[in-house]
C-alpha positions as CSV (number, residue, x, y, z in Angstrom):
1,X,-35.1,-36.0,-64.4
2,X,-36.2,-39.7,-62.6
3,X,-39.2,-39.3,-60.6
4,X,-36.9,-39.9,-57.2
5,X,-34.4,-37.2,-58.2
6,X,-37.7,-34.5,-58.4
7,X,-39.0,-35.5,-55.2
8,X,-35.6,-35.3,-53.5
9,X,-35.2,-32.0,-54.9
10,X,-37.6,-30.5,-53.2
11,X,-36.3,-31.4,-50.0
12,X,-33.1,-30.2,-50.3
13,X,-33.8,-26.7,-48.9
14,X,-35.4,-27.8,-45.8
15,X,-32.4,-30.4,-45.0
16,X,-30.0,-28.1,-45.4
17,X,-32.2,-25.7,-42.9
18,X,-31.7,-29.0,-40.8
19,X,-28.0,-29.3,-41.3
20,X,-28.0,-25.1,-40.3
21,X,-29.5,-26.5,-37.1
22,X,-27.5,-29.3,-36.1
23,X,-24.4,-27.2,-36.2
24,X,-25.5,-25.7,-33.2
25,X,-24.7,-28.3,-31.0
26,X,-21.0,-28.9,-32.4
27,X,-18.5,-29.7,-29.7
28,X,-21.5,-30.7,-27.1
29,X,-23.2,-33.6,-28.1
30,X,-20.5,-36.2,-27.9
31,X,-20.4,-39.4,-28.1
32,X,-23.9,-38.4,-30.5
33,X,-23.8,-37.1,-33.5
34,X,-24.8,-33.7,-34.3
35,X,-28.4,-33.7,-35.4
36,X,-30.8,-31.5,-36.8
37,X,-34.5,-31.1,-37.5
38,X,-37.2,-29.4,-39.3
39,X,-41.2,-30.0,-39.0
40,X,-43.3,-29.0,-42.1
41,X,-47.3,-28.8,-41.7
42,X,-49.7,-30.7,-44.0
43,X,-49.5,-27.4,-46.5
44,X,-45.6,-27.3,-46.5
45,X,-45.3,-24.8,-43.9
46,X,-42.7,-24.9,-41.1
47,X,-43.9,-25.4,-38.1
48,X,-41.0,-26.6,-36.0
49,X,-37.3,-27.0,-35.3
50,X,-34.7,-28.2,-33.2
51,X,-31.3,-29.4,-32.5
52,X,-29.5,-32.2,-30.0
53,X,-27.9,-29.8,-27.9
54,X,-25.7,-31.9,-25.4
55,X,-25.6,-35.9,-24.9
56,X,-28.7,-36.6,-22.0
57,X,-31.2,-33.8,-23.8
58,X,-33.8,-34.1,-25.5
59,X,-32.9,-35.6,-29.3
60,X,-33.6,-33.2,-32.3
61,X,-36.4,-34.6,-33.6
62,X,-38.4,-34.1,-30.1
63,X,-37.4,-30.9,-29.8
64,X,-39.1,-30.1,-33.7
65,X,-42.0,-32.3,-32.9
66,X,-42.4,-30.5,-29.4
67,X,-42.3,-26.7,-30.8
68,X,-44.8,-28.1,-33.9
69,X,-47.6,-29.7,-31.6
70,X,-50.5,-30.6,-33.1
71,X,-49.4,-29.0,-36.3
72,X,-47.4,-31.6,-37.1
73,X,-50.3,-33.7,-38.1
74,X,-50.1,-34.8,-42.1
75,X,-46.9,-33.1,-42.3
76,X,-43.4,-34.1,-42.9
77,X,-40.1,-34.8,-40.4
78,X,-37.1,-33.1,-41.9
79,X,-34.1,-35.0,-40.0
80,X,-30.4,-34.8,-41.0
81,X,-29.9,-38.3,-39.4
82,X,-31.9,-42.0,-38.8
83,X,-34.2,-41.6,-35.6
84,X,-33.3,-44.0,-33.3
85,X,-35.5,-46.6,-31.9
86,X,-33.8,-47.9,-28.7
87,X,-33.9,-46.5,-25.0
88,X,-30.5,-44.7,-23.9
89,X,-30.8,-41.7,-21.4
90,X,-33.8,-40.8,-23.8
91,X,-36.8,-42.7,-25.1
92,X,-37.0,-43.7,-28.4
93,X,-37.8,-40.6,-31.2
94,X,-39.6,-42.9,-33.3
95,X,-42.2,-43.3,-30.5
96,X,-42.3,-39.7,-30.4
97,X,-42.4,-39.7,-34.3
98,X,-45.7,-42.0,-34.7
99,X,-47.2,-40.4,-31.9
100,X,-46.9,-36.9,-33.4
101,X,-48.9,-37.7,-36.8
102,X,-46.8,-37.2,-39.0
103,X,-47.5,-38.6,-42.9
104,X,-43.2,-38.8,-43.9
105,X,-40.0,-39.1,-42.7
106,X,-37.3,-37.5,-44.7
107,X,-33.4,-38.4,-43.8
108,X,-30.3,-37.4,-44.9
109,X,-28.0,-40.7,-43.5
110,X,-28.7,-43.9,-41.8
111,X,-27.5,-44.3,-38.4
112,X,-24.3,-46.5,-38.4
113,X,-24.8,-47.2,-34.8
114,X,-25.6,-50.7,-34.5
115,X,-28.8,-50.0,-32.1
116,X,-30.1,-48.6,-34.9
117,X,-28.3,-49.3,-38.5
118,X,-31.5,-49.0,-40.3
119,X,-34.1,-50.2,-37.7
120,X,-35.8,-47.1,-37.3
121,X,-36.6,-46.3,-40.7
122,X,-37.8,-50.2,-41.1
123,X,-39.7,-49.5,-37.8
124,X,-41.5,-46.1,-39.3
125,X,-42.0,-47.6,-42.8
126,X,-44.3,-50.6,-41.4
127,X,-46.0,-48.3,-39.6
128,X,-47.2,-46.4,-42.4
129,X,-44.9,-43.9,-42.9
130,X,-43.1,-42.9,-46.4
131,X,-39.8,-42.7,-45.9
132,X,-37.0,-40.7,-48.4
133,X,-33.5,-41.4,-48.1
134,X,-30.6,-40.3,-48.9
135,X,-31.2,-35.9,-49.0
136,X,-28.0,-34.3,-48.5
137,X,-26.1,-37.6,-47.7
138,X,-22.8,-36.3,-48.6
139,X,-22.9,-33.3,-46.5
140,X,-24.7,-34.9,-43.4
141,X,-21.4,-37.3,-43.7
142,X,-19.2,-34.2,-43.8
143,X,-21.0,-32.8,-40.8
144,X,-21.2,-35.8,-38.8
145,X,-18.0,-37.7,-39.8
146,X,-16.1,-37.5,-36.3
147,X,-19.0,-39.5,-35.0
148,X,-19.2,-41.9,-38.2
149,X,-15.3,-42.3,-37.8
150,X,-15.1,-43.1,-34.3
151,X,-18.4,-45.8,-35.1
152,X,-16.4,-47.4,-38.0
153,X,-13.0,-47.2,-36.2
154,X,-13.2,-47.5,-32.4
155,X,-11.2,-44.1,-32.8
156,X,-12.0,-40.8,-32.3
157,X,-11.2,-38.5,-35.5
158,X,-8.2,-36.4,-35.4
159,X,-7.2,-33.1,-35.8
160,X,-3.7,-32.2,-35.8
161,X,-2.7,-28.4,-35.6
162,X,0.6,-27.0,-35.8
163,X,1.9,-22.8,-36.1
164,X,4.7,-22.2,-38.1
165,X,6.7,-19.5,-39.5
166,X,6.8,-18.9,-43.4
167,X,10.1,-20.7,-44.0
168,X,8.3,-23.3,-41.9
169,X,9.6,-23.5,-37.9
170,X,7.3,-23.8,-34.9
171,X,10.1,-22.3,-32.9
172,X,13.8,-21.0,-32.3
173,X,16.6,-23.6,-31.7
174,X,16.4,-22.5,-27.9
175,X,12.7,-23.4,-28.4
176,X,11.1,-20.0,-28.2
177,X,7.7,-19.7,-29.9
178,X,5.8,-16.9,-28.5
179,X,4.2,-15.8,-30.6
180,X,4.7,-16.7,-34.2
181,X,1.3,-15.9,-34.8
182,X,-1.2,-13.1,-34.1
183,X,-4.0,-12.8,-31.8
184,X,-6.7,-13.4,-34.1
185,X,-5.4,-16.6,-35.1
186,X,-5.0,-17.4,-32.0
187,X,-8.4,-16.9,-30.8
188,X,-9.6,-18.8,-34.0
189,X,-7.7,-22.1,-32.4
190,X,-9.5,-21.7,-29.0
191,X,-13.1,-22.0,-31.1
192,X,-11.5,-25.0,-32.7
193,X,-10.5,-26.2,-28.8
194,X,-13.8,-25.7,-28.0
195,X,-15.2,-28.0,-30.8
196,X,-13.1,-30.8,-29.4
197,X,-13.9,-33.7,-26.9
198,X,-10.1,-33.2,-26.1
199,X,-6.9,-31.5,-26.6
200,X,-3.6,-33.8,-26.6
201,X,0.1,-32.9,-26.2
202,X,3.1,-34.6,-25.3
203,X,5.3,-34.4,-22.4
204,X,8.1,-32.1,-24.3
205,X,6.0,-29.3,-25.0
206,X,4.5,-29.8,-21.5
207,X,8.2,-29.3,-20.4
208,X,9.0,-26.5,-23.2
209,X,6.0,-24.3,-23.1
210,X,3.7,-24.8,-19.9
211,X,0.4,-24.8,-22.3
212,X,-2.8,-24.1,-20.6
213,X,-4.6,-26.0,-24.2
214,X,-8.4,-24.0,-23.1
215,X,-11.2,-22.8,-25.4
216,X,-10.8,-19.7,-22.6
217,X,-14.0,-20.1,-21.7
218,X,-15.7,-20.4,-25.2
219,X,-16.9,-23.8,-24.3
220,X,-18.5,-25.6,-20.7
221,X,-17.2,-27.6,-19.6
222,X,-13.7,-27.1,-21.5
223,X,-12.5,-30.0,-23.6
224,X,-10.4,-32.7,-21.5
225,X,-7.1,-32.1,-21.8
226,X,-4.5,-34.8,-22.2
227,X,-1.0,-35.7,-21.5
228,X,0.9,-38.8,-23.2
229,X,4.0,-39.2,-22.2
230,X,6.9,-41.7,-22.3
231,X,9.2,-40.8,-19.6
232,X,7.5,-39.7,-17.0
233,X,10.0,-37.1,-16.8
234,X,7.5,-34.4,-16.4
235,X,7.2,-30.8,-13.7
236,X,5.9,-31.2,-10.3
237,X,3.7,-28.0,-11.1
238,X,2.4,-26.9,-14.5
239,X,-0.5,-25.1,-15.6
240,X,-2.5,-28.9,-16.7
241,X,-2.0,-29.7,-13.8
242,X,-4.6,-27.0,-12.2
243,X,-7.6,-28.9,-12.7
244,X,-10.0,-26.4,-11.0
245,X,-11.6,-25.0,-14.6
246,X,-10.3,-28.0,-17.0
247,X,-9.9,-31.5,-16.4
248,X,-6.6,-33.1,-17.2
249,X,-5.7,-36.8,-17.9
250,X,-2.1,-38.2,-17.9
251,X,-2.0,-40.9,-19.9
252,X,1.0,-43.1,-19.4
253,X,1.8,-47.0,-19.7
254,X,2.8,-48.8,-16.8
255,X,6.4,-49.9,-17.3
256,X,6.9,-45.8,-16.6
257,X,6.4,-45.7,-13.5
258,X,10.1,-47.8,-12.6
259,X,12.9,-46.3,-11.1
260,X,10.8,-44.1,-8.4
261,X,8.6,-42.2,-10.8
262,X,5.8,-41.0,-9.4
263,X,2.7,-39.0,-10.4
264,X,1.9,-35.6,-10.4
265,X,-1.1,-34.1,-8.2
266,X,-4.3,-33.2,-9.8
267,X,-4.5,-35.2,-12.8
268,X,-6.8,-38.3,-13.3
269,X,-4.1,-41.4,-14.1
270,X,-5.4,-43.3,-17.3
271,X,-3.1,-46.6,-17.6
272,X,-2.5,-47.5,-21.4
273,X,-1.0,-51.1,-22.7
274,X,1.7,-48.4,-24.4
275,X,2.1,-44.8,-24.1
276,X,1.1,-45.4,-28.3
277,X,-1.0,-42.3,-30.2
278,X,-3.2,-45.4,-31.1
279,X,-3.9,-46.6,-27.5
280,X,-4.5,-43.4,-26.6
281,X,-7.6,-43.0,-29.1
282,X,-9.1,-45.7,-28.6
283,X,-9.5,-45.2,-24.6
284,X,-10.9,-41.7,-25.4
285,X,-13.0,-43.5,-27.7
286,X,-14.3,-45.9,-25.0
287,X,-14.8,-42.5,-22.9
288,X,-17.1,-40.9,-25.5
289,X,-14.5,-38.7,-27.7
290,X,-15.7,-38.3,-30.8
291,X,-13.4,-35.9,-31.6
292,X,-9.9,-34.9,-30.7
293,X,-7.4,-31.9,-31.1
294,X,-3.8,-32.6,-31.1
295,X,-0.9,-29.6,-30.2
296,X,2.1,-31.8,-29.8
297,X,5.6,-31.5,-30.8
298,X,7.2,-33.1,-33.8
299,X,7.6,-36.8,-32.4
300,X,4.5,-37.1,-31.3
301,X,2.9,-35.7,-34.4
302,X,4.8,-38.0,-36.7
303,X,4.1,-40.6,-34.3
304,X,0.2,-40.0,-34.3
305,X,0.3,-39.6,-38.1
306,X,2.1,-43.1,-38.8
307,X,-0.5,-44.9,-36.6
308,X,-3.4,-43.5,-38.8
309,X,-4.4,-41.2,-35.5
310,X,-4.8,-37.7,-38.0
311,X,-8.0,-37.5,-40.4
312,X,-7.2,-33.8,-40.9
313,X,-4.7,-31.2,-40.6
314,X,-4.8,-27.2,-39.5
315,X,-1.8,-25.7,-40.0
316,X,-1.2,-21.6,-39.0
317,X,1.3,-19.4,-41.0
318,X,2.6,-16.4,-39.6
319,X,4.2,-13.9,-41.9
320,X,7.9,-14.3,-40.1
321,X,10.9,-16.4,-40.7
322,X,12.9,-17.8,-38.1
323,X,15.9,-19.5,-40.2
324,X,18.8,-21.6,-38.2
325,X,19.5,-24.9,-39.4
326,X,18.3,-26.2,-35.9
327,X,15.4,-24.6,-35.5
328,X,12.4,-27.2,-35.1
329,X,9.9,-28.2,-37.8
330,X,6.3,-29.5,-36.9
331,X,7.0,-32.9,-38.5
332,X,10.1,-35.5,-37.8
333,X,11.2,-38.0,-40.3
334,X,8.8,-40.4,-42.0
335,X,11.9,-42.5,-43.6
336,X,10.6,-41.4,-47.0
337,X,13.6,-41.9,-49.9
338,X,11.5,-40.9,-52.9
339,X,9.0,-38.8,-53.5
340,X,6.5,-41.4,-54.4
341,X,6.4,-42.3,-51.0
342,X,5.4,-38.5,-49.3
343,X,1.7,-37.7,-48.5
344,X,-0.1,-35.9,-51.3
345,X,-2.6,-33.2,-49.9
346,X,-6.3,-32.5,-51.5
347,X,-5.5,-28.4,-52.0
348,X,-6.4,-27.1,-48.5
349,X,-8.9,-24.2,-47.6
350,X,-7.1,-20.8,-47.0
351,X,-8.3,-18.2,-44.8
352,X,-6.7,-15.2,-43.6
353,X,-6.6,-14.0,-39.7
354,X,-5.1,-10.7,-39.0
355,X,-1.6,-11.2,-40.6
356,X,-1.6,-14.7,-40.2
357,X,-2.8,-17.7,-43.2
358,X,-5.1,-20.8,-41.8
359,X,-5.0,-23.5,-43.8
360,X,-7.4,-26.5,-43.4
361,X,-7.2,-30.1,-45.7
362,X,-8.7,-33.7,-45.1
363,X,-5.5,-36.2,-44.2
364,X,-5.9,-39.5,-46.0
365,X,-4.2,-42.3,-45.3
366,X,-2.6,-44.6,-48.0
C-alpha cells in the first residue's frame, strides 16, 4: 500500500466520527451544508468536537476548536468539509484554524461553493499547515449531496414520496386514501418532513385531502410548505392555509390570476414565470432550500420528474389492495412505447414499519 493510502487510513475512523457529528444538524443548517468536526491533541487524543447546528451558528470547526482550547496545539483538525475563508454571518474558520495551533488539517471534500472552491485549503497550506484530502470523499458527498446539488444546479434536491397499496393505488376511484398505511409509517414520513427545507403539493390534493404536510412538531420551525398550482381553483379555507405553526407559500404564475381569481388569506404569494416544477425549484433555491419533499398527486409528480425536479424517490407499501380499473396510480403517463425508454432503478433499500414496506432508491436522470 502507497504511502498516501497508509496515511489516509488512519484517518478514516476519526472522519467518520466527524460525519456521526454532522448528521446532527440535518434538516437545520440550510442553505450550509451539514458539517462535522473532530479535534485530536499532539498525542492523537481527542480533545474536541462539534457540529454546524443551524445557518447563523457557530461553524463546526469553531465549535471543535472551542471545546479543545489550548489542547489543540500540535494536533490535528478532523473536518468533513473545506473550512471556509470568507465573512458571512460568521468570521472565517480558517482564522480560527491558524489561531488555534494546530499542525494539520484533514478534509473529506472541497467546498464547491465559489467563496471558497479550494481557497481555504490554499490559504491553510501557505501558512504552514499539512493538508490531506480526500478522507471519506464519497460518503461526505452522500451526506452532503442536497447542498452540492443545489451548488451545481441552482436547484434544490428532490425527494418525491408516494403511499400506495400492494397492487399499486394511492387511493379509491372516489379518492379515498386514509389510511393505506400504518401509523409507524406514517410517523417515519413526518422525520423525513422534518429533514426537509420544504414540503410541495399540488392544488388537487390540496382540494382532495386537506393535508396539513407537518413534521408534527419534530422539527422548529416546521419546513415551508408549498402550494403550486395552475388554476387557481383552490378552497377559501384549508388547513395550509393556517399559518400560525407552519408557514405556507402559494406559488402561482401570473396569467392565473384572470377571470376574478383571487388569493387566499394567510399564505405568502410567490409569483413564478410558470406555475412549472422547475420554476418552482429554483425560487426555493434562491430562498436557501437545499432540500425539498414533494407529496403531490400524479400530474404533478410526473410533471416534476420530466423536468429533472426528483433526485430520489420514497415510495410506502401497505399490505392492502384496492383494485378498480380507476383507481389512481402515483405516476401519469410518460409517453413511453418500449421498454427501452422506462427508468431503470438502482435496487432500493427496504425497510419494514409496522405492517407497512419503505423503500428508498437514488432517481437518475438519463
Amino acid at each position: 500500500m502507497k504511502s498516501r493510502d497508509l496515511l489516509v487510513e488512519s484517518w478514516i475512523p476519526w472522519m467518520r466520527r466527524a460525519l456521526q457529528l454532522a448528521e446532527l444538524g440535518d434538516g437545520q443548517t440550510s442553505p450550509n451544508p451539514l458539517v462535522g468536526a473532530v479535534v485530536l491533541d499532539s498525542k492523537g487524543n481527542i480533545v474536541g468536537e462539534g457540529y454546524h447546528a443551524c445557518a447563523g451558528a457557530a461553524h463546526a470547526e469553531v465549535n471543535a476548536l472551542e471545546q479543545a482550547g489550548s489542547r489543540a496545539n500540535g494536533g490535528s483538525l478532523i473536518v468533513t468539509l473545506e473550512p471556509c475563508c470568507h465573512q458571512g454571518k460568521t468570521p472565517p474558520c480558517t482564522e480560527a484554524i491558524l489561531k488555534s495551533g494546530v499542525s494539520s488539517v484533514v478534509v473529506a471534500l472541497e467546498d464547491p461553493d465559489p467563496r471558497v472552491s479550494g481557497k481555504g485549503l490554499s490559504l491553510l497550506e501557505a501558512s504552514g499547515l499539512k493538508v490531506v484530502k480526500g478522507v471519506l470523499s464519497a460518503e461526505a458527498s452522500f451526506q452532503n449531496r442536497a447542498f452540492l446539488h443545489r451548488v451545481s444546479t441552482g436547484r434544490p434536491w428532490g425527494i418525491l414520496k408516494w403511499a400506495m397499496s400492494l397492487d399499486g393505488r394511492i387511493a379509491l376511484p372516489n379518492g379515498s386514501s386514509k389510511w393505506i398505511t400504518g401509523g409507524d409509517a406514517r410517523g417515519w414520513v413526518h422525520h423525513l418532513r422534518a429533514k426537509c427545507d420544504a414540503v410541495i403539493t399540488g392544488g388537487g390534493t390540496l382540494r382532495n385531502d386537506d393535508p396539513l404536510l407537518t413534521s408534527r412538531g419534530k422539527r422548529n420551525p416546521e419546513p415551508l410548505r408549498v402550494v403550486l398550482t395552475q388554476s387557481l381553483n383552490l378552497p377559501r379555507k384549508a388547513n395550509l392555509w393556517n399559518t400560525s405553526f407552519a408557514k405556507t407559500v402559494l406559488a402561482y404564475s401570473e396569467k392565473e390570476l384572470g377571470n376574478g381569481k383571487t388569493l387566499p388569506d394567510g399564505p405568502e404569494a410567490l409569483l413564478l414565470p410558470e406555475a412549472e416544477p422547475s420554476c418552482l425549484l429554483e425560487a426555493l433555491a434562491r430562498r436557501g432550500c437545499n432540500k425539498v419533499l414533494w407529496e403531490c398527486g400524479p400530474s404533478l409528480a410526473t410533471a416534476a420528474i420530466k423536468q429533472e425536479c426528483v433526485q430520489e424517490l420514497v415510495v410506502v407499501v401497505g399490505p392492502k389492495l384496492l383494485g378498480g380499473e380507476l383507481a389512481k396510480t402515483p405516476l401519469g403517463d410518460f409517453s413511453f412505447s418500449n421498454m427501452k425508454q422506462v427508468f431503470s432503478l438502482d435496487l432500493p433499500s427496504a425497510q419494514k414499519y409496522g405492517n407497512d414496506w419503505l423503500f428508498e432508491t437514488l432517481f437518475v436522470h438519463q
